[in-house]
C-alpha positions in Angstrom: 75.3 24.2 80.2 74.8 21.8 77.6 72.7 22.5 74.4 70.3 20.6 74.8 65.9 21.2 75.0 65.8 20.1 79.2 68.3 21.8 80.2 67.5 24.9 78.4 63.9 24.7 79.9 65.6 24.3 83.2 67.7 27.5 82.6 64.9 29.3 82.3 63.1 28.4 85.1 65.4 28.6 87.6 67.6 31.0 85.9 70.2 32.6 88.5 70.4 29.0 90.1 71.2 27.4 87.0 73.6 29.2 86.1 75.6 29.0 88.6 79.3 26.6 88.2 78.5 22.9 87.3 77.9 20.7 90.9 79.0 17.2 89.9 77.1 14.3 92.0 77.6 10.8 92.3 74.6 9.2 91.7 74.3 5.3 92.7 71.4 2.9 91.1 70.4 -0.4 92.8 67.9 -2.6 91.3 64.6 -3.4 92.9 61.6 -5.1 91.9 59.0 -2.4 91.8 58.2 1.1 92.8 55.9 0.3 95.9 59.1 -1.4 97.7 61.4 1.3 96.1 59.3 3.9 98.0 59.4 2.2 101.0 63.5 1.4 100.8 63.9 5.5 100.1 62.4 5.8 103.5 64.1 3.4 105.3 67.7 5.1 103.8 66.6 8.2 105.0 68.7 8.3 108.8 71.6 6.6 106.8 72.4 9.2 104.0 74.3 11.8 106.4 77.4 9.1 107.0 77.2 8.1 103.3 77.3 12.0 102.5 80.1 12.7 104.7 82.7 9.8 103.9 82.1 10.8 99.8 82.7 14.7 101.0 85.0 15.9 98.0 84.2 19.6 97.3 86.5 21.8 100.1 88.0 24.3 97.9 86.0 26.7 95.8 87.0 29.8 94.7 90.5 29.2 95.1 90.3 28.7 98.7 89.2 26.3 101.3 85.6 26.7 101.9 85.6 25.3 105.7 83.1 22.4 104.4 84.0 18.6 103.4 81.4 19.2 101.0 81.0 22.8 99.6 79.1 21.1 97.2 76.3 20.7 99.7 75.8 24.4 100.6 76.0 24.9 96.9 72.5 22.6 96.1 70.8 23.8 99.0 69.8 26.8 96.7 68.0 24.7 94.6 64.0 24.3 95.5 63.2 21.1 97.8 66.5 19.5 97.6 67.3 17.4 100.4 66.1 14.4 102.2 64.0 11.8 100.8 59.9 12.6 102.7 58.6 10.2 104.8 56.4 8.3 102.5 55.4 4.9 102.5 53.4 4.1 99.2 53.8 5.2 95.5 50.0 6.9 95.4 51.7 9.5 98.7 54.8 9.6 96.4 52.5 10.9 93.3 50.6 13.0 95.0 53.1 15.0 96.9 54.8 15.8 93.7 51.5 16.6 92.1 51.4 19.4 95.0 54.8 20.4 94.6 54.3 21.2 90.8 51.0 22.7 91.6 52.7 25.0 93.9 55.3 25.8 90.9 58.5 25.6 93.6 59.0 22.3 91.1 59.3 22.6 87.4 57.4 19.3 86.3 57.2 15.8 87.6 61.1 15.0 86.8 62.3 17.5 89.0 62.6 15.2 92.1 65.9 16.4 93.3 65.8 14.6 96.6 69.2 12.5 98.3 67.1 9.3 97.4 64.5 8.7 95.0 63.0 6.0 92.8 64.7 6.7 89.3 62.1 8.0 86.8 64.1 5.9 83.8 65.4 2.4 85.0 63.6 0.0 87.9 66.2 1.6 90.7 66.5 3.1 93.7 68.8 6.4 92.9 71.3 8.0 95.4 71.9 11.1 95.2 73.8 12.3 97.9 77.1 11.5 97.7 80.2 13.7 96.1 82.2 12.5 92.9 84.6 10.8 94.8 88.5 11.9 94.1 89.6 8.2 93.4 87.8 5.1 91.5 88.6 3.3 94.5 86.3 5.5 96.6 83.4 5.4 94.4 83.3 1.3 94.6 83.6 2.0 98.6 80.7 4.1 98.0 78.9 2.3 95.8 79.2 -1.2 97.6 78.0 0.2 100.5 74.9 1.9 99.3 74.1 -1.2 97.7 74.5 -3.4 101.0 71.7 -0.1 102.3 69.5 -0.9 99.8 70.2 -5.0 100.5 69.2 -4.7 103.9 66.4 -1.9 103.6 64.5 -4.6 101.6 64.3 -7.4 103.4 63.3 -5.5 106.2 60.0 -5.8 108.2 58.8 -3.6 110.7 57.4 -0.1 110.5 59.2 2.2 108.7 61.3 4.5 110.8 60.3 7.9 111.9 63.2 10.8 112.0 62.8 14.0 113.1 62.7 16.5 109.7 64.9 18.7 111.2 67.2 16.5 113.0 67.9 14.9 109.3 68.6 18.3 107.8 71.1 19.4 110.7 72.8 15.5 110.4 73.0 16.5 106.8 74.3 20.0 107.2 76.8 18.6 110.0 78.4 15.7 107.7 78.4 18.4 104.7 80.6 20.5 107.1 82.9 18.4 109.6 83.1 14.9 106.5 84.7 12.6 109.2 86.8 14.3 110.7 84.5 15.1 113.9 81.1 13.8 115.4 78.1 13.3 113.2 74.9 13.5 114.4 72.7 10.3 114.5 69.1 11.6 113.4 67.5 9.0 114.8 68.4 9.6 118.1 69.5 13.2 118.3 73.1 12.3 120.0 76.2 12.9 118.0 78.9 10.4 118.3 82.6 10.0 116.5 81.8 9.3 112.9 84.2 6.6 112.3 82.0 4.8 115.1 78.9 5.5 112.7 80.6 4.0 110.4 81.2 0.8 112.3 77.9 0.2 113.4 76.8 0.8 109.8 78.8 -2.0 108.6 77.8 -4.2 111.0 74.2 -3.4 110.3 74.8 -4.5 106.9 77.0 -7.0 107.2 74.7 -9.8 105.5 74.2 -7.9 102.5 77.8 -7.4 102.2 78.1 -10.9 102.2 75.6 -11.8 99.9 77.4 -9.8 97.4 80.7 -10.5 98.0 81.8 -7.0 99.1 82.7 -7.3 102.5 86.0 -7.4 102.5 86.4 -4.7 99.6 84.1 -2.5 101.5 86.5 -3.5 105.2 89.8 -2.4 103.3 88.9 0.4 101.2 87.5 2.2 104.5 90.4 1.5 106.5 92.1 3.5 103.4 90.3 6.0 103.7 90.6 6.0 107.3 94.2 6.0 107.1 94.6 8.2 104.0 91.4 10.7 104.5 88.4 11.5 103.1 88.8 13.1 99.7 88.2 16.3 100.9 91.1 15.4 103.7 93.8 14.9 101.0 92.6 18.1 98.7 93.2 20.0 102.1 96.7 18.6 102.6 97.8 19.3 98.8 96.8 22.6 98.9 98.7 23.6 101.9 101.2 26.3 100.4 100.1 25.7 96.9 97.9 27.6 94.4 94.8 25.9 93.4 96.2 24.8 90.0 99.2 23.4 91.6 97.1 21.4 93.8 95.6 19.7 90.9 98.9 19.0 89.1 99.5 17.5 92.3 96.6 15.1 92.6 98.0 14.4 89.1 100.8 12.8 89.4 
C-alpha cells in the first residue's frame, strides 16, 4: 500500500482486510447537474449493475489457478464492510443520514468510506461506478464506459417512481454475474427470473438506445459487444490462455 496518510488510516482500521493483494476496479464518472438527481440516478442503476458487472468480469485466476468465478475480484471485496449495491434512497438528506448511521455504528470508517457499486463521487459533480472489473483490453473499457454512460443518460430523464428491487434478489444477481460473467443465465432482480445474459444485454441496449444516440456511441457500443461476444469476456480469454500454461506464461501470452 501506498505511503500515503488515508491509506495508512485505512490500514489501520481495517487491518487484515487491507492488507490483503491490491483489487483493481474500474471506476466510471458521468457528469450530472447536482447531487439530489445523482441520488436519484444511483437508484435507478441499481437492477442494471449485475449485467454491467458481469460483461467487465476480468479476475478468474488467483493464486495461480482458476478460481471458478468471472470475477474473483468480487468474492475478494465482499470482505470489506457494506460493499455492494447502491440503497434504495431517493434524496441527498436519506443519503446523509444513512451514512451518518453507518459511521455511528463504526462498520464505516468516516464519511468517505462509501464503497457502494454506485455512488455520487465525493470530489467531482458525478455519478461514480464502481462495479465493473479493469477490463483486459482498452477496447473493453470504452464498451464499458459508453454504456454506463448511456445508464446514466437514460436514468435522468426518467420520470416515474423510482424502482423497487428486492435487497436480496440484487445481491444474488450480483453474486450470480460475479460467478457465471456471460457465459450462463443472469438473474434479472427486478423480476426474479433468470434469462441468457446475452439477451439482458439486448434488451439493455435497446432500453438505452436514445442515449446512445445522443452521444454518438451506438454503433461503437453495437460492434465492440459483438467482439466480445465473439471473442469472450475477459475473463473468457484469460481461461483459454491458461489452458496448459503456467500463470506467468499466460501473461506473456496476453503479451504478445
Amino acid at each position: 500500500m501506498a505511503d500515503d496518510p488515508r491509506f495508512r488510516a485505512i490500514a489501520e482500521y481495517y487491518p487484515a482486510i487491507a492488507r490483503d493483494p491490491a483489487l483493481c476496479g474500474c471506476h466510471v464518472h458521468v457528469g450530472v447537474p447536482d447531487r439530489a438527481q445523482a441520488v436519484r440516478i444511483c437508484t435507478r442503476l441499481r437492477p442494471d449493475l449485475p449485467l454491467i458487472q458481469a460483461l467487465a468480469g476480468n479476475s478468474p485466476i488467483f493464486d495461480g489457478a482458476d478460481t471458478g468465478y468471472a470475477s474473483w475480484r468480487h468474492v475478494q471485496l465482499r470482505r470489506w464492510p457494506l460493499l455492494g449495491p447502491w440503497p434504495h434512497l431517493h434524496t441527498p438528506q436519506e443519503f446523509e443520514q444513512l451514512v451518518a448511521g453507518l459511521v455511528a455504528s463504526r462498520e464505516m470508517m468516516d464519511a468517505s468510506m462509501v464503497l457502494w457499486w454506485a455512488r455520487p463521487s465525493a470530489v467531482f459533480p458525478t455519478v461514480e461506478v464502481r462495479v465493473a472489473d479493469v477490463c483486459l483490453e482498452p477496447a473493453d473499457t470504452v464498451v464499458v464506459a459508453a454504456l454506463i454512460r448511456g445508464l446514466v443518460d437514460t436514468a435522468a430523464a426518467a420520470s416515474g417512481p423510482l424502482p423497487r428491487v428486492c435487497d436480496v434478489l440484487l445481491d444474488a444477481a450480483h453474486g450470480n454475474a460475479g460467478r457465471a460473467g456471460m457465459q450462463d443465465t443472469l438473474l434479472d432482480p427486478l423480476t426474479g427470473r433468470a434469462h441468457p445474459a446475452w439477451d439482458l444485454v439486448g434488451e439493455l441496449v435497446d432500453r438505452i438506445t436514445p442515449a446512445l444516440l445522443r452521444h454518438g456511441d451506438l454503433d461503437l457500443v453495437t460492434a465492440g459487444l459483438e467482439r466480445i461476444r465473439r471473442d469472450g469476456t475477459g475473463a473468457q480469454r484469460q481461461r483459454r490462455l491458461l489452458r496448459g500454461r503456467t500463470v506467468p506464461e499466460m501473461l506473456a501470452a496476453l503479451r504478445q
